[in-house]
MDTraj code that builds the backbone (N, CA, C; nanometers):
import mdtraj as md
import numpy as np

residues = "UNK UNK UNK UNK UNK UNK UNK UNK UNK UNK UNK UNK UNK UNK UNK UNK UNK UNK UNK UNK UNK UNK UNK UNK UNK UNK UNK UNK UNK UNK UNK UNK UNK UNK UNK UNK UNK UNK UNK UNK UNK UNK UNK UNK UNK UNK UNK UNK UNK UNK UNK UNK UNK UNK UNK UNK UNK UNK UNK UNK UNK UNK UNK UNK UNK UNK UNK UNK UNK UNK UNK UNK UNK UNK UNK UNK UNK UNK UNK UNK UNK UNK UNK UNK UNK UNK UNK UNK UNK UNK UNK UNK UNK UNK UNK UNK UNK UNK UNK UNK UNK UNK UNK UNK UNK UNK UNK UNK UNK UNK UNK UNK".split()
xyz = np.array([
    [15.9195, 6.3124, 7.5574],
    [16.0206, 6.3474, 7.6546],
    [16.1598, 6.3035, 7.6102],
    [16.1798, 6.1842, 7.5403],
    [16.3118, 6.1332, 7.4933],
    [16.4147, 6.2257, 7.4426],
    [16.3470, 6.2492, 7.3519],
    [16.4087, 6.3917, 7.2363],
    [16.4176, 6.5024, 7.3151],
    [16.3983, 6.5573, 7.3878],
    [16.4424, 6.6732, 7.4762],
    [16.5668, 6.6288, 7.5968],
    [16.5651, 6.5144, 7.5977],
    [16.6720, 6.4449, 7.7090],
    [16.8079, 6.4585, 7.6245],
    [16.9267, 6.5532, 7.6614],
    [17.0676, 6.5423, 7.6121],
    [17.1149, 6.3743, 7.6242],
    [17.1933, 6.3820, 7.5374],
    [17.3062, 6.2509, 7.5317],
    [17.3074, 6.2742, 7.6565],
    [17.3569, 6.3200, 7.7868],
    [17.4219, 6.3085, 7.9066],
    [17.3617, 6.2777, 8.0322],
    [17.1802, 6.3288, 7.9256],
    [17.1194, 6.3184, 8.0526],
    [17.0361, 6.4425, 8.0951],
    [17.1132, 6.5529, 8.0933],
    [17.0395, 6.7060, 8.0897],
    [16.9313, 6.7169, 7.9867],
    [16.7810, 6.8271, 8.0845],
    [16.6733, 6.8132, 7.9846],
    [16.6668, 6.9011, 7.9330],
    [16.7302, 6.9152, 7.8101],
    [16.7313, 7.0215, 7.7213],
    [16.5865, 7.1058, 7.7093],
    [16.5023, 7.0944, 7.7475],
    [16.4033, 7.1755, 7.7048],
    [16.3589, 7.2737, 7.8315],
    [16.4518, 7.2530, 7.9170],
    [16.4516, 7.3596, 8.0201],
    [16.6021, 7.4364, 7.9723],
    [16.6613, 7.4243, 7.9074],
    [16.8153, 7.5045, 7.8316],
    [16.7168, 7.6472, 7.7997],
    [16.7954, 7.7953, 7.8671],
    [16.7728, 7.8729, 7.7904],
    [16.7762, 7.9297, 7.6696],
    [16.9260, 7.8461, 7.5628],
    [16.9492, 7.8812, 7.4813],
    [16.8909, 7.8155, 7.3699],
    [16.7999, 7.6976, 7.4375],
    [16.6967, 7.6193, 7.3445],
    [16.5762, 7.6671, 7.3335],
    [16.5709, 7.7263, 7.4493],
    [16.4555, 7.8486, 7.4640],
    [16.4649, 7.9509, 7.3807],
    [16.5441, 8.0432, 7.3840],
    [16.5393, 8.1697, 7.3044],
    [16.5701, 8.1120, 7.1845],
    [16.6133, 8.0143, 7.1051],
    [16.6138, 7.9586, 6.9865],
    [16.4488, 7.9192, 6.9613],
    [16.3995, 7.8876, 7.0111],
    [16.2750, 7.8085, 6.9576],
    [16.1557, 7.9275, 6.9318],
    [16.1780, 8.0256, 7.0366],
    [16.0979, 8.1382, 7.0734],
    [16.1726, 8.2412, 6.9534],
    [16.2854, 8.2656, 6.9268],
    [16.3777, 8.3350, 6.8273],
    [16.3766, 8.5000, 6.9057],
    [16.4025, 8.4342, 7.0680],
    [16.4063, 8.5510, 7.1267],
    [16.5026, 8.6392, 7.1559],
    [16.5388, 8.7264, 7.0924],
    [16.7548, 8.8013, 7.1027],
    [16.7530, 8.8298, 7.2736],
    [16.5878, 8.9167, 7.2902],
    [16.6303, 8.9384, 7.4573],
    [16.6927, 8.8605, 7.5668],
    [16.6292, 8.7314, 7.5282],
    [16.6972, 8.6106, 7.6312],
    [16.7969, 8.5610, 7.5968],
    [16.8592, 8.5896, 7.4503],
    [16.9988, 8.5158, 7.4111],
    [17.0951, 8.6513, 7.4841],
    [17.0443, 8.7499, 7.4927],
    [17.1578, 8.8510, 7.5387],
    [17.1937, 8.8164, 7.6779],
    [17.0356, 8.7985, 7.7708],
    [17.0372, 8.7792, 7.9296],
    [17.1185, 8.6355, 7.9537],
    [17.0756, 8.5199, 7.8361],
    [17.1155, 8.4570, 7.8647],
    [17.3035, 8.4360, 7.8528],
    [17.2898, 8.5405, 7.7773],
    [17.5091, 8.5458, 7.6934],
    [17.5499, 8.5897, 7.8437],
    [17.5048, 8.7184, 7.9072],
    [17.5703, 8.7987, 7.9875],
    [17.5737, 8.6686, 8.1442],
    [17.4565, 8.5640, 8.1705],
    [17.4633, 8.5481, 8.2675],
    [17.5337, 8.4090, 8.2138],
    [17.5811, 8.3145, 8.1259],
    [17.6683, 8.2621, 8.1322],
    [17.8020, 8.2899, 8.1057],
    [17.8135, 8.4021, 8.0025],
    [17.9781, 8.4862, 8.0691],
    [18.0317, 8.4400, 8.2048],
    [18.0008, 8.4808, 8.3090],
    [17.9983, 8.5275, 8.4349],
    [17.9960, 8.3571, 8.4806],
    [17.8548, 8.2455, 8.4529],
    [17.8235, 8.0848, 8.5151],
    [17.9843, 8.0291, 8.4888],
    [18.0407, 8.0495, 8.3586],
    [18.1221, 7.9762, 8.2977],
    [18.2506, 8.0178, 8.2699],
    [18.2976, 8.1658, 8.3397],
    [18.3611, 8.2216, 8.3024],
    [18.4568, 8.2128, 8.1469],
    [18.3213, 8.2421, 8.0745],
    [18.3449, 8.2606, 7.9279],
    [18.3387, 8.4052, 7.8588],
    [18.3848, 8.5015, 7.8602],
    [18.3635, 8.6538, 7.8507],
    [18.3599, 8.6357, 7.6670],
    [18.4135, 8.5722, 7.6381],
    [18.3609, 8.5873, 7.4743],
    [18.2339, 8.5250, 7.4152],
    [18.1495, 8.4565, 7.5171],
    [18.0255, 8.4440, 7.4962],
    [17.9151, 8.5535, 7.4761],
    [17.8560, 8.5728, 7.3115],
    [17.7638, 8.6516, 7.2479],
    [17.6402, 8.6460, 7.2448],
    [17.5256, 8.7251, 7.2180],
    [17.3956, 8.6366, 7.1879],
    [17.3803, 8.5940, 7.1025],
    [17.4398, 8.6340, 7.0183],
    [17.4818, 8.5575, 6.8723],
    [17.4380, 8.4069, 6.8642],
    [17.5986, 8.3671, 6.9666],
    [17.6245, 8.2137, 6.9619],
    [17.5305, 8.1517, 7.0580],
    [17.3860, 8.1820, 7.1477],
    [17.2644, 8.1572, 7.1881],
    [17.2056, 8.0957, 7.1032],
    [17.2162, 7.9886, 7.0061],
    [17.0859, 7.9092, 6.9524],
    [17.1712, 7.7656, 6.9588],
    [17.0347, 7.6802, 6.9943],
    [17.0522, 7.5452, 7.0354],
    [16.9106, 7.4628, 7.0122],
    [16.8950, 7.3987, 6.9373],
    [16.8158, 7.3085, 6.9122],
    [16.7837, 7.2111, 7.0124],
    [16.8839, 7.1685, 7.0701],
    [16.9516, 7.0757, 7.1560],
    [17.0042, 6.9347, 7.1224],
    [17.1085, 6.8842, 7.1695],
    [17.2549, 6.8077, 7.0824],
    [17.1715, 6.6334, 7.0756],
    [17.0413, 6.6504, 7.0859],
    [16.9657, 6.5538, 6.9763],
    [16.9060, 6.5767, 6.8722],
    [16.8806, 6.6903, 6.8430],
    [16.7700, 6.7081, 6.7540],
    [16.8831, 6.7792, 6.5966],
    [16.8305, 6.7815, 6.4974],
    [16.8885, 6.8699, 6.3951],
    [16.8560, 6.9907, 6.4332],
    [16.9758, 7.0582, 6.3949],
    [16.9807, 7.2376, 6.3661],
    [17.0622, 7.3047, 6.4270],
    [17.0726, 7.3817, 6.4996],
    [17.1893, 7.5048, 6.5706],
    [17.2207, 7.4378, 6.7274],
    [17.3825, 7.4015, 6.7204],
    [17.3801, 7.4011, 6.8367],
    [17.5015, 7.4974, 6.8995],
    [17.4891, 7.4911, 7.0051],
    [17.5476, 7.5936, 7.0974],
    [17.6862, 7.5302, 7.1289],
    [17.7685, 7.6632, 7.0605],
    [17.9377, 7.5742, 7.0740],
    [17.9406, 7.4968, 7.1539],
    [17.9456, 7.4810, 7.3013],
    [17.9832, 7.3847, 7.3561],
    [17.8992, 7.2531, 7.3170],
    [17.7921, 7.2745, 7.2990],
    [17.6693, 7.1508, 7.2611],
    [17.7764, 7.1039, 7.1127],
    [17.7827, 7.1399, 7.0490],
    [17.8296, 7.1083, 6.8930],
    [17.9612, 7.0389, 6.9303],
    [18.0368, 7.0788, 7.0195],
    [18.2039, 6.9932, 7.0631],
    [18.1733, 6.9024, 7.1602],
    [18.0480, 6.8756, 7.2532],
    [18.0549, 6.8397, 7.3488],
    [18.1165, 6.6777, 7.3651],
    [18.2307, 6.6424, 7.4485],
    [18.2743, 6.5073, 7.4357],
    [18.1766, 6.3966, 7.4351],
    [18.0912, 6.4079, 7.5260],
    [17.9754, 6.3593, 7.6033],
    [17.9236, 6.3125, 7.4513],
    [17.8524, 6.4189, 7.3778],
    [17.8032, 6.4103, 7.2744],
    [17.8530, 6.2898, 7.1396],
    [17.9782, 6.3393, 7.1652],
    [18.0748, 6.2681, 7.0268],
    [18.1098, 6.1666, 7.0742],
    [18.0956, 6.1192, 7.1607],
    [18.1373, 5.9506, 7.2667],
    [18.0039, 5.9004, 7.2071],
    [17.8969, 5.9682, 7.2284],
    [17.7411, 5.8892, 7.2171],
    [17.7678, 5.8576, 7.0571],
    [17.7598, 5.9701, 6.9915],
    [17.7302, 5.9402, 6.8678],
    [17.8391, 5.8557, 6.7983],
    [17.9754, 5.8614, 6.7877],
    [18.0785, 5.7270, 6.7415],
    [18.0457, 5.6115, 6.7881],
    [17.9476, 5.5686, 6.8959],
    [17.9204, 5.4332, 6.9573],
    [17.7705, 5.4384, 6.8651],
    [17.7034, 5.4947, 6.8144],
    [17.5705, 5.4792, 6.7414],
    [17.4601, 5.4756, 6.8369],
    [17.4998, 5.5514, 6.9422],
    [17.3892, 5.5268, 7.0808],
    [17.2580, 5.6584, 7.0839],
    [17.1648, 5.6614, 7.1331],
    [17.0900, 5.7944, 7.1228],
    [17.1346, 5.8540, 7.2407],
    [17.1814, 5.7871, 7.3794],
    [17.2138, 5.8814, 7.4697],
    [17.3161, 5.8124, 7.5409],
    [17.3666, 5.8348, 7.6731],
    [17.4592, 5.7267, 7.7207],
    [17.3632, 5.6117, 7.8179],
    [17.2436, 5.6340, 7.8035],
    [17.1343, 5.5353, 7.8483],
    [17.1741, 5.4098, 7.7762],
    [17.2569, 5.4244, 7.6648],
    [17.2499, 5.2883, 7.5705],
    [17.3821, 5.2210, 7.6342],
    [17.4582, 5.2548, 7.7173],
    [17.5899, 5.2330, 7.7100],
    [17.6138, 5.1442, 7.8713],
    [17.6405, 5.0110, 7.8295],
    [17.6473, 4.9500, 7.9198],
    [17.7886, 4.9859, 8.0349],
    [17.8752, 5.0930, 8.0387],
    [18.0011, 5.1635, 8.0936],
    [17.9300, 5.2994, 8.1420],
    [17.7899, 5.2998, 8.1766],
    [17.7236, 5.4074, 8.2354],
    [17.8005, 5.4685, 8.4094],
    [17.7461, 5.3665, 8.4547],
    [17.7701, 5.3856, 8.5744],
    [17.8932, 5.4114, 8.6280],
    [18.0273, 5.3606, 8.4968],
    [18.1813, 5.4216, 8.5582],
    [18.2455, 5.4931, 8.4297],
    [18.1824, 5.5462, 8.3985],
    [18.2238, 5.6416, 8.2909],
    [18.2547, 5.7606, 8.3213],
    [18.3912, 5.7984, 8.3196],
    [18.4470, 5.8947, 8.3486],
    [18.4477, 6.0425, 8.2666],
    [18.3634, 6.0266, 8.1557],
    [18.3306, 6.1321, 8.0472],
    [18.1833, 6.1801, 8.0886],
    [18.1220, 6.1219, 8.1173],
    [17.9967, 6.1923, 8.2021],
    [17.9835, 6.2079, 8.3557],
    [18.0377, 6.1578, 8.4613],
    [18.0303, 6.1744, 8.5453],
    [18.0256, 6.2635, 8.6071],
    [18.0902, 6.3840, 8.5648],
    [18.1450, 6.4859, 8.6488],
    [17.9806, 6.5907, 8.6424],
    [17.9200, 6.5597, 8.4913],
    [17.7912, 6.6108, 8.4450],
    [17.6839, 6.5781, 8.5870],
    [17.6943, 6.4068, 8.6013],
    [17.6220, 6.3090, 8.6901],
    [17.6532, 6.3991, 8.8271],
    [17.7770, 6.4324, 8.8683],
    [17.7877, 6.5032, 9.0108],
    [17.7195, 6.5682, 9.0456],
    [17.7474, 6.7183, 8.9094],
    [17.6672, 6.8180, 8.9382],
    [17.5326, 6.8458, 8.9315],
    [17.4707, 6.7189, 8.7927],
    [17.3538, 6.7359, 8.8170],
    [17.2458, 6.5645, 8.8318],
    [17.2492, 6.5712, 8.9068],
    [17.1726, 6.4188, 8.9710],
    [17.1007, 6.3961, 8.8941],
    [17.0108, 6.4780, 8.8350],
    [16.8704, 6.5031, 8.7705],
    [16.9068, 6.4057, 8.6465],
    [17.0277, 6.4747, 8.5936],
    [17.0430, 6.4274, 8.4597],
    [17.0862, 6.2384, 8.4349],
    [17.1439, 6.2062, 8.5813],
    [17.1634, 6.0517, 8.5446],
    [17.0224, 5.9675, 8.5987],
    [16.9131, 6.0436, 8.6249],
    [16.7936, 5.9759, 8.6808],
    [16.7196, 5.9837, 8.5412],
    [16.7342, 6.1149, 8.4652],
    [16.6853, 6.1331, 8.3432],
    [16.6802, 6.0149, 8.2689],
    [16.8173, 5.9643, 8.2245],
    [16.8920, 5.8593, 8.1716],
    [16.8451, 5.7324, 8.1790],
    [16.7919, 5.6969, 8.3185],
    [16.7824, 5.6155, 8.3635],
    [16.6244, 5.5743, 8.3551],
    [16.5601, 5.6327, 8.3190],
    [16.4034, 5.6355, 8.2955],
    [16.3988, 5.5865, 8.1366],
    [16.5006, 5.6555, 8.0970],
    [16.4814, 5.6216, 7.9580],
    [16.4686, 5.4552, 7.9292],
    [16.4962, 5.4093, 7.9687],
    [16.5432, 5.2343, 7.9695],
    [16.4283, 5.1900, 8.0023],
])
top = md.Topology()
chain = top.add_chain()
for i, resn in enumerate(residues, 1):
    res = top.add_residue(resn, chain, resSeq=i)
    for name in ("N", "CA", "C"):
        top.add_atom(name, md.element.get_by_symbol(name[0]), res)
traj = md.Trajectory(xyz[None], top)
């Protein structure tokens, strides 16, 4: 379960775009391009740019996964997730993640 848990907390192995990467499915990278266009209002999102390993593991990640701050905070501190990071609970670089998705700071929090 660790390795499917994002730096942030989100469980990557429910990600569609980790999905249609693993499966090497174009149908769901398209469904999935067209219906985050629209989630994220990102209109230059392709199925193309649909593959994601997920931003623990080696291999393809999904522009935002590959820039993600969240991500590059974890990894310059040498941490596997922000589970390691004793500035959890008032950290203003994940929180907003923590708002929207509860799931992901309970995730976190198991890990320990």
């Amino acid at each position: 379960m660790k390795k499917l848990i994002s730096c942030c907390g989100l469980n990557c192995s429910g990600c569609e775009a980790k999905i249609a990467t693993m499966k090497n499915d174009d149908n769901l990278r398209q469904i999935t391009a067209d219906k985050w266009k629209v989630m994220y209002n990102s209109p230059d999102i392709t199925a193309s740019m649909i593959n994601c390993t997920g931003c623990r593991e080696e291999g393809a990640k999904f522009t935002h996964c590959f820039n993600c701050e969240i991500r590059k905070c974890v990894r310059s501190k040498g941490y596997d997730t922000c589970a390691d990071c004793i500035d959890l609970s008032k950290c203003h670089i994940v929180a907003p993640i923590h708002e929207a998705v509860p799931e992901a700071l309970s995730n976190l929090r198991k890990l320990n």
